[in-house]
C-alpha positions in Angstrom: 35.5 116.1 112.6 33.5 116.3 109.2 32.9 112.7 109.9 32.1 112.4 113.6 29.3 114.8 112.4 28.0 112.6 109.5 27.7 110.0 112.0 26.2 112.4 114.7 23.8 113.7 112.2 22.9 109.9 111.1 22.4 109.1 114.4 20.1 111.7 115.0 17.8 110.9 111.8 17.8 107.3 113.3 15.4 108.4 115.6 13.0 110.0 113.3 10.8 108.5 110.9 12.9 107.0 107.6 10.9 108.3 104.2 9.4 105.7 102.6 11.8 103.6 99.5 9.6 104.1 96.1 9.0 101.0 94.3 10.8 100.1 91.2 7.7 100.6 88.9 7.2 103.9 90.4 10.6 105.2 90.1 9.9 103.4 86.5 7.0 105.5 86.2 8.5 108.9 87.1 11.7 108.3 84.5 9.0 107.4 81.9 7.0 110.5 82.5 10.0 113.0 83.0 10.7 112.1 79.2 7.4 111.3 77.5 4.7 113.3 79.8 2.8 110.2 80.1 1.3 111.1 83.0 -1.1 114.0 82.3 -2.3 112.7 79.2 -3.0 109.4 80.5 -5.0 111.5 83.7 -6.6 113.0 80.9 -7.8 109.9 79.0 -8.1 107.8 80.7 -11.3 110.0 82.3 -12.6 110.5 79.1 -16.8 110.0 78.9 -18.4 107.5 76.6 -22.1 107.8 76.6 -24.0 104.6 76.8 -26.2 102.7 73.9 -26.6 99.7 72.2 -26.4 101.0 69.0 -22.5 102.3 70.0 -21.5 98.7 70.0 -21.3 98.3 65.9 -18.8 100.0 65.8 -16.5 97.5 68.4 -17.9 94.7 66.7 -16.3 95.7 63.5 -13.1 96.3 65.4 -12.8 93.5 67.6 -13.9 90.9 64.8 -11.2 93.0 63.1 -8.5 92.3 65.4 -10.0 88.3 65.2 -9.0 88.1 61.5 -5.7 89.7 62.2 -4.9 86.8 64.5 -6.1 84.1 62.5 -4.4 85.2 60.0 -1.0 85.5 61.2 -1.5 81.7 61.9 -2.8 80.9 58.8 0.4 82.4 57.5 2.8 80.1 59.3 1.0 77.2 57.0 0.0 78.7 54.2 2.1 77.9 50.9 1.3 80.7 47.9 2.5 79.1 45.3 0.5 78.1 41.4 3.5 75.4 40.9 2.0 72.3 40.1 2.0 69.0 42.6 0.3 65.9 42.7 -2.0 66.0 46.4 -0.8 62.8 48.5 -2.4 63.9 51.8 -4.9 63.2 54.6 -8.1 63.6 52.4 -8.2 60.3 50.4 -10.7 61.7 47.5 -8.1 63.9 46.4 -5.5 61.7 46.1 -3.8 61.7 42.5 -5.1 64.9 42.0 -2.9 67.5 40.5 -3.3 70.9 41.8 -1.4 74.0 42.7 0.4 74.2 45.9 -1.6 76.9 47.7 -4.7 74.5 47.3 -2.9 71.7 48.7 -1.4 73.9 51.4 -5.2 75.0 52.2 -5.9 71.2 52.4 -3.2 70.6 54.5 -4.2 73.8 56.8 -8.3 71.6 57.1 -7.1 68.1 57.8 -3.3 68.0 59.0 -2.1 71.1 61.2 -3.8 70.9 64.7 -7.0 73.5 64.7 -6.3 74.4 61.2 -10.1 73.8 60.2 -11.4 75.9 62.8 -8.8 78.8 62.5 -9.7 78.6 58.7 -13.3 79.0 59.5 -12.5 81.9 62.4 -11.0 83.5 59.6 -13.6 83.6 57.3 -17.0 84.1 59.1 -14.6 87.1 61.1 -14.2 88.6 57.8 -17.8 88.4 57.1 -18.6 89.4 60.7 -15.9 92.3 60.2 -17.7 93.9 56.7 -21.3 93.8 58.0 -20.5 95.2 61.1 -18.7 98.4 59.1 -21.5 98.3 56.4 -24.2 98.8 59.7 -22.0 101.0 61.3 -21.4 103.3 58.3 -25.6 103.0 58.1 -26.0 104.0 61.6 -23.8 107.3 61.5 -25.6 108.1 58.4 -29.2 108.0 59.7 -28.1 109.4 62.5 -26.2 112.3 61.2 -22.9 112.1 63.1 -21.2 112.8 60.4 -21.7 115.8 60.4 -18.9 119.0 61.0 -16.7 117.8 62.8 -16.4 114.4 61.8 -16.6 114.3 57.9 -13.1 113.1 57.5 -14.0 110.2 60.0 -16.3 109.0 57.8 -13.8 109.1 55.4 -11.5 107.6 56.5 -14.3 105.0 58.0 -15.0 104.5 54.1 -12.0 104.3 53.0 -11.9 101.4 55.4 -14.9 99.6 53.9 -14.0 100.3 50.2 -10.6 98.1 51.4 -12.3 96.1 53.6 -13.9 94.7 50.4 -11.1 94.3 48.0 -8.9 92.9 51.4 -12.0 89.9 51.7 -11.8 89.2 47.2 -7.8 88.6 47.9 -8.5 86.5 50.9 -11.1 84.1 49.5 -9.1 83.7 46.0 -5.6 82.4 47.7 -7.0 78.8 48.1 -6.7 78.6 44.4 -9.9 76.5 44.5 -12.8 75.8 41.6 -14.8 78.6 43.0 -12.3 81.2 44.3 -10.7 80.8 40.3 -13.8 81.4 39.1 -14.4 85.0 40.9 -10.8 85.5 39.2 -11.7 84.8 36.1 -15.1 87.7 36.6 -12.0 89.7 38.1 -10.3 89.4 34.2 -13.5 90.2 32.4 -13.7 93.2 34.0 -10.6 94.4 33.6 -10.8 92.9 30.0 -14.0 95.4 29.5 -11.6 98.5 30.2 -11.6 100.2 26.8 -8.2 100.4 24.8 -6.2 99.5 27.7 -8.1 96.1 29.4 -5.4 93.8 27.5 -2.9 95.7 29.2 -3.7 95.7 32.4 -5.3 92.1 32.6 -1.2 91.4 31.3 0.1 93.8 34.0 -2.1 92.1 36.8 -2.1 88.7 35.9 1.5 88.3 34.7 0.6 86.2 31.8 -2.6 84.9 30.1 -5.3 84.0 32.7 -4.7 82.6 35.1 -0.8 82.8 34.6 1.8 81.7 37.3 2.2 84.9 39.5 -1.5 85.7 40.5 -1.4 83.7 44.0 1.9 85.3 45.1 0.8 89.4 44.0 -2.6 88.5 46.0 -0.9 87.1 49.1 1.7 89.8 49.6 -1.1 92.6 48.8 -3.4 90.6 51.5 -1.3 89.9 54.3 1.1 93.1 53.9 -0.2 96.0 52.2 -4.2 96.1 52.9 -4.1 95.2 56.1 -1.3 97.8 57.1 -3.3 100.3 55.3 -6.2 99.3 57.4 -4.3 99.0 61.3 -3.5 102.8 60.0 -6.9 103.8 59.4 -8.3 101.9 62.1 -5.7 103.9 64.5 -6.6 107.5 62.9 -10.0 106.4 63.1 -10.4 106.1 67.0 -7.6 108.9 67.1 -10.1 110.9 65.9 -13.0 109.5 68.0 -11.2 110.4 71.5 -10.0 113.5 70.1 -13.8 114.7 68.6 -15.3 113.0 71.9 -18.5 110.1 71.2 -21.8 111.8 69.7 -24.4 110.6 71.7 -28.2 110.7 71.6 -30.1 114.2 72.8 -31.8 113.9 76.3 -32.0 115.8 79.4 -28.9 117.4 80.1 -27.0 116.7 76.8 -25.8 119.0 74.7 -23.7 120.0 72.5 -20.9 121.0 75.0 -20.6 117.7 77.3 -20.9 113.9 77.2 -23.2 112.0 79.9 -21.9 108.5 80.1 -19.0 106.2 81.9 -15.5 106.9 82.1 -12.7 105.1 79.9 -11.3 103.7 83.3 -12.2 101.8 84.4 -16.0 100.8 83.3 -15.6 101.7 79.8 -12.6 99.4 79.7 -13.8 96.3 81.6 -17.1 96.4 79.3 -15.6 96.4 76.3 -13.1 93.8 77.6 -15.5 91.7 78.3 -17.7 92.5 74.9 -14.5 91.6 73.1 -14.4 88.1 74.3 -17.9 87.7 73.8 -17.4 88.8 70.2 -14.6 86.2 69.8 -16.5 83.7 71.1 -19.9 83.6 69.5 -17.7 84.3 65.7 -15.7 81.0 67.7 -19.0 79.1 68.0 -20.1 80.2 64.6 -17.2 78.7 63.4 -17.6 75.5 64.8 -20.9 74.6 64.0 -21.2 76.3 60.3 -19.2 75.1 57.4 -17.7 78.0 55.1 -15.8 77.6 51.7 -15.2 73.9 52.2 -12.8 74.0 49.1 -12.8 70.4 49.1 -16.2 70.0 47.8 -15.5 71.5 44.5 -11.5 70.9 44.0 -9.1 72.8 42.5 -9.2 75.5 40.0 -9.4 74.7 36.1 -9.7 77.2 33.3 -12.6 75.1 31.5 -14.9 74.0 34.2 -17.3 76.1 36.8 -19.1 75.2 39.4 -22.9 75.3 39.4 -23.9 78.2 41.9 -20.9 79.9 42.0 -21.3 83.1 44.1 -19.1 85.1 45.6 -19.1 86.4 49.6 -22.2 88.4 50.2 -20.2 92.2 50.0 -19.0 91.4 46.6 -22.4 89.8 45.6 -23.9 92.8 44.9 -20.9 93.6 42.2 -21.8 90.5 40.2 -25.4 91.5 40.6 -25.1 94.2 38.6 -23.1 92.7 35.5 -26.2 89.7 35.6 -28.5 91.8 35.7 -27.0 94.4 32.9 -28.3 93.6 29.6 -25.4 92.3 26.9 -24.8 95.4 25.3 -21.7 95.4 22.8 -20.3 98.2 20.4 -18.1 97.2 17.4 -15.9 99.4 16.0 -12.5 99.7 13.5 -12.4 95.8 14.7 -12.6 96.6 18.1 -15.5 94.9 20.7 -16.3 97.3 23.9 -18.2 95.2 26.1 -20.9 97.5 27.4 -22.4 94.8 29.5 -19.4 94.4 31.7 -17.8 98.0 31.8 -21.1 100.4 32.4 -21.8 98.0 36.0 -17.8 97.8 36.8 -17.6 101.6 36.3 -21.3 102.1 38.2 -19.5 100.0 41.1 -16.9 102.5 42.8 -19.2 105.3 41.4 -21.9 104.4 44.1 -19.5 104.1 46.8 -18.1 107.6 45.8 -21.3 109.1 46.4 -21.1 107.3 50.0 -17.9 108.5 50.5 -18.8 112.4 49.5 -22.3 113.1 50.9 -21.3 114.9 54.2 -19.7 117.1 52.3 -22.3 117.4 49.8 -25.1 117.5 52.3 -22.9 120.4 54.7 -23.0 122.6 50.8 -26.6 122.0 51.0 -27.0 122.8 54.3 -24.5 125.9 54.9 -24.4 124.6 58.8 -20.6 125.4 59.7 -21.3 124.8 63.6 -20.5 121.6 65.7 -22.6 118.8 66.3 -22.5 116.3 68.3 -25.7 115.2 69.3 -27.8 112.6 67.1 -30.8 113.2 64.9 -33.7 110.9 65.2 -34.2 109.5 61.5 -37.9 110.7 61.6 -37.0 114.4 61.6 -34.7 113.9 58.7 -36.7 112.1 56.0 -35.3 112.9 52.9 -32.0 111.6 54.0 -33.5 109.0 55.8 -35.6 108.3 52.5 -32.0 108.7 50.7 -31.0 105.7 52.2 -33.2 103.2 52.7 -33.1 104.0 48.7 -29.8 102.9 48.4 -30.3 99.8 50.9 -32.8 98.3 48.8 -31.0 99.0 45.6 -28.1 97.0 47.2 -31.0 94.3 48.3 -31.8 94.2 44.4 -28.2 93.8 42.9 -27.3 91.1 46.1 -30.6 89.0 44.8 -29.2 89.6 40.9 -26.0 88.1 41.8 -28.1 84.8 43.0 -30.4 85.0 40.1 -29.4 81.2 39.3 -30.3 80.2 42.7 -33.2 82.2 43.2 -34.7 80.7 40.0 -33.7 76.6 41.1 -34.6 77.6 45.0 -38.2 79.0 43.7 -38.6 76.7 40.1 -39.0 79.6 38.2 -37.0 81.2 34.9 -33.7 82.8 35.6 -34.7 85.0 32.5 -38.0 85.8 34.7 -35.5 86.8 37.6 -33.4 89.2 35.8 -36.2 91.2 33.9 -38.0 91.3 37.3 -34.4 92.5 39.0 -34.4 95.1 36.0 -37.5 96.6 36.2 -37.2 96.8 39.7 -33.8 98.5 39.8 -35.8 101.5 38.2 -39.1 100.9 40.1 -37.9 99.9 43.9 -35.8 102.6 45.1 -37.9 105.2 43.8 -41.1 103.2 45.7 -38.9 103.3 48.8 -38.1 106.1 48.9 -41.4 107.7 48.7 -42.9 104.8 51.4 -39.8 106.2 53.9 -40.6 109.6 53.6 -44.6 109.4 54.4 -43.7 106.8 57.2 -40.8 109.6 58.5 -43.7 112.1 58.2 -46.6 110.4 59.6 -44.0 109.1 62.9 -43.4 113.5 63.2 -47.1 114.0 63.1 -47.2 111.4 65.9 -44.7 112.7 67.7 -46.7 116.1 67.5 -49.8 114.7 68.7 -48.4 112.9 72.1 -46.9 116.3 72.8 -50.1 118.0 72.4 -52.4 115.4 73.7 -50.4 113.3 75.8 -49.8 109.0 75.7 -53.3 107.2 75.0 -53.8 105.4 77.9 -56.9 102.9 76.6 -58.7 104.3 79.6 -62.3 105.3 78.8 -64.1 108.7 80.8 -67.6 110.0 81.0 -68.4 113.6 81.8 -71.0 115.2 84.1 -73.0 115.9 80.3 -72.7 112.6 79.3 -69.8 113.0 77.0 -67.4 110.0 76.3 -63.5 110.8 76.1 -60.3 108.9 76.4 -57.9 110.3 79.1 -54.7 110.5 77.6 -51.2 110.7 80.6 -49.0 113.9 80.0 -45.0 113.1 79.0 -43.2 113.4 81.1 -40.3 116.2 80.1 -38.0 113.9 79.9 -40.3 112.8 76.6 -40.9 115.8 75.8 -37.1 117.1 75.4 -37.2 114.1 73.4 -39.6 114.8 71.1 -39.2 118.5 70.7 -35.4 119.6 70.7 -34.3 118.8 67.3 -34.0 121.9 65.0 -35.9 122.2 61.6 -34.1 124.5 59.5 -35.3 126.1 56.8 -34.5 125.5 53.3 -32.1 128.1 51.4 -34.0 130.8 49.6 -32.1 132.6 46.9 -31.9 136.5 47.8 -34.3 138.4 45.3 -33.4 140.2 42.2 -33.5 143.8 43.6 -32.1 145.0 47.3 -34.2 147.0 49.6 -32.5 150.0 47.9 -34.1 149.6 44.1 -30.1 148.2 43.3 -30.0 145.3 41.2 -27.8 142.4 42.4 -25.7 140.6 40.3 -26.8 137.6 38.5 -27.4 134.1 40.6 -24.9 131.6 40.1 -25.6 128.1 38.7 -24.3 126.8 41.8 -27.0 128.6 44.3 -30.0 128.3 42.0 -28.5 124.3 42.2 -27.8 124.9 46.3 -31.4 126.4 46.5 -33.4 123.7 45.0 -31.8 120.6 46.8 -32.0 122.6 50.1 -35.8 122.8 49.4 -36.0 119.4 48.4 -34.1 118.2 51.7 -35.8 121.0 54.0 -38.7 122.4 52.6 -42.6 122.4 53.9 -43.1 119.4 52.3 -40.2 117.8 54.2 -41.3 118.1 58.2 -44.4 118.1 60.4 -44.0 121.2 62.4 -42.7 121.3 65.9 -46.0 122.5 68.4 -45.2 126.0 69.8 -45.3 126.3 73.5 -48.8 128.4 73.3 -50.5 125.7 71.3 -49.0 123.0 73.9 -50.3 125.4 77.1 -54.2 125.7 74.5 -53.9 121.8 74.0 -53.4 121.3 77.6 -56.0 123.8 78.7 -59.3 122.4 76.4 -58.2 118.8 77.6 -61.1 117.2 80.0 -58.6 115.2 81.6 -55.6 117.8 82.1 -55.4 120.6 84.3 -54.7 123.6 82.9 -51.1 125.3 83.0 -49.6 128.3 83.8 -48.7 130.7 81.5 -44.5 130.0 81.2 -44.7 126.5 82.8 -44.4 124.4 79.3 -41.6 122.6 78.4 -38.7 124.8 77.9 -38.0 123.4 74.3 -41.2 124.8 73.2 -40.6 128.4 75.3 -37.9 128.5 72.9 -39.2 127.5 70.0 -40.9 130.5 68.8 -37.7 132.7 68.8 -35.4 129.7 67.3 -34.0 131.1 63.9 -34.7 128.1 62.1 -31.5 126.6 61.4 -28.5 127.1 59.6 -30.5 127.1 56.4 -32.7 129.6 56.7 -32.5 132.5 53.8 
């Protein structure tokens, strides 16, 4: 009976309408997200806003060109022999035949001429790694100018430094595993430094080196710490680092309708996604084409490495440049003592070296001190209307500039026929003269672009156009901005600079002593902030007074301004502000 009505009931549902089989990947998809909860987070991320602008690619070009090394490399690996034991070359390029030479450098040989595409990976490798650090260095530059840094992205930009302090060390490893004349040669700068090191420099050039320069176990150390250690340490940081980015959402530039509270641009999916799909293979392929029609560290040209020889023009890769720079350009100083030598020509640059990157590393925090500003931000600042930090860093860019040119001073004097002794004392003075020049240049060009800035507001856009009154007056008209350029050129704050509370309340009560740290506090927030630091912002009476005495304007209703300047008389003035 049971039965007959199984069959009775199974005939009835015949004649209704069977539900639909799910697929396998959906029933896949539901398994997946009753045990990982895939699904909402994915809804939610995969929604996520990026705002739109050029300057936003840097930052993929670092990562894709990142992700270009990473696969060069592992094929560079399969073929790659790091090893300092001696062989005798026997191989496809005839003017090294005979020559004896360790077998990394005839494994790197091998890798040009014998193993299909091994030139042209070798060369993707390289100019990617060049690509990679330039397009961090810019990117680092950019969020400084622009002050994304700022709360709540500080450790971002650690951990975005911490990138590029590897990054450099990661491309010194790479370039010295061919065990070639000039990759030996940065080895052997490598052991003066370390040399320089007072009391201990023996013992750690022993510990690093395994022997006296160059020893047997160099190449090995160097290739596990380049292909394991750095570059795990960077995936890691690289994943935090856009961790970070989707969890803090993309800063973006001020405008209509930004603010601090939402993000105007594309979706992740599926624009986001297929642009910077497509802007990855674009990033391959021009570092690709690069590649093929620009010759890099063609180690053939200057053979193998040897303790007593050098090449002529022996520089390192641009980022490291700049290191070299400043032991040339350091005068020879030495101190002698209980028959003891400390090299102060080598070990006051190598120590100056991380010392400038530290102060890279530790300004947001230093400047969020300064500042006192414990809110959010994630809109931009326009350089201009921050020129001390502005000024700040186009400082330290040309101070790089100087040190890059001192690590060339040999080719810089051949290149121009002039004395290499010339060059340095030129590159000495100017280490004390330039960044001081540029930063006073940066500021009155920030300062003079503000007072711009203040005068299209008031007077409009100069239009070229020339007008003659009724009395016989001649004028210019000039076209109102729109308020689109006006939100533009009026919404950024300008806080004032922190004044140190006086010495007596408003009750005759004494307060206690200042510390060293506020009086400290108090003068570098009124060297970043004070008058002398900003053009000030045109209040919404003098804009409506401006508007009103122009020929060529009609005149405006009280209230009808822009509403940054309605609001720029009751602004507080910043975070700053005493």
């Amino acid at each position: 009976m049971s039965v007959t009505q199984t069959e009775g009931s199974s005939q009835g549902a015949m004649g209704a309408r069977r539900p639909t089989r799910a697929s396998t990947g959906e029933r896949f998809a539901d398994w997946a997200d009753s045990r990982l909860g895939l699904h909402g987070g994915g809804r939610k991320y995969t929604r996520k806003v990026f705002p739109d602008h050029w300057s936003f690619l840097l930052g993929e070009i670092a990562l894709y060109s990142f992700i270009v090394v990473l696969l060069t490399g592992v094929y560079l690996t399969l073929w790659f022999n790091p090893s300092m034991n001696e062989v005798v070359y026997d191989g496809s390029y005839a003017p090294m035949n005979g020559v004896r030479m360790s077998e990394a450098y005839a494994s790197t040989l091998d890798i040009s001429f014998d193993v299909r595409g091994g030139l042209l990976v070798r060369q993707i490798h390289h100019w990617g790694a060049l690509i990679f650090v330039i397009a961090m260095l810019v990117h680092m530059m950019r969020h400084f100018f622009t002050g994304s840094f700022r709360k709540p992205r500080e450790l971002n930009w650690l951990f975005g430094w911490i990138m590029l302090f590897t990054a450099l060390f990661e491309g010194l490893l790479g370039y010295s595993l061919p065990d070639d004349l000039l990759s030996g040669t940065g080895l052997r700068f490598v052991e003066g430094a370390t040399l320089s090191t007072p009391l201990i420099g023996t013992y750690l050039s022993f510990f690093i080196f395994g022997d006296e320069f160059p020893g047997h176990e160099i190449i090995p150390r160097l290739y596990a710490l380049h292909i394991l250690v750095l570059p795990a340490l960077m995936v890691a940081l690289v994943v935090v680092h856009l961790i970070l980015v989707f969890y803090h959402k993309h800063t973006q530039w001020g405008g209509p309708g930004k603010t601090e509270k939402n993000v105007v641009g594309a979706p992740f999916m599926p624009v986001y996604v297929a642009k910077a799909g497509g802007f990855f293979f674009l990033v391959f392929g021009v570092i690709t084409v690069i590649a093929a029609i620009a010759t890099i560290n063609p180690i053939w040209n200057v053979g193998p490495y040897r303790p007593d020889q050098v090449s002529t023009g022996a520089q390192p890769d641009w980022y490291l440049g700049f290191a070299e720079g400043m032991v040339r350009v350091m005068p020879g100083w030495e101190i002698n003592a209980w028959g003891h030598t400390l090299a102060l020509g080598v070990f006051i640059p190598i120590t100056l070296f991380p010392l400038m990157f530290i102060a890279i590393g530790a300004y947001p925090f230093i400047e969020a001190w300064i500042t006192g500003d414990k809110r959010e931000h994630h809109l931009l600042q326009r350089p201009r209307n921050v020129p001390v930090r502005t000024a700040l860093g186009t400082s330290w860019l040309s101070l790089y500039a100087l040190f890059l040119i001192g690590g060339g001073n040999d080719i810089f004097a051949t290149h121009f026929n002039v004395s290499v002794n010339n060059v340095t004392w030129a590159l000495r003075i100017g280490v004390f003269v330039v960044p001081v020049l540029t930063f006073i240049l940066t500021k009155r060009i920030c300062l003079a672009l503000q007072r711009r800035d203040r005068d299209k507001v008031l007077h409009g856009r100069e239009t070229g156009m020339i007008k003659r009154l009724p009395h016989g007056e001649y004028i210019e008209v000039h076209e109102p901005l729109s308020q689109a350029e006006l939100h533009k050129l009026t919404s950024h704050e300008q806080p004032q600079p922190y004044v140190l509370p006086p010495a007596v309340d408003a009750n005759g009560v004494r307060r206690p002593p200042v510390s060293v740290a506020d009086r400290v506090r108090a003068r570098l927030s009124h060297s970043m902030f004070g008058p002398h630091t900003r053009i000030d912002k045109p209040t919404a009476e003098e804009y409506r007074r401006a508007v009103a005495h122009g020929h060529d304007h009609a005149e405006l209703p009280p209230g009808s301004g822009p509403r940054e300047l309605e609001s720029a008389d009751e602004s507080p003035g910043g975070p700053s502000s005493g």
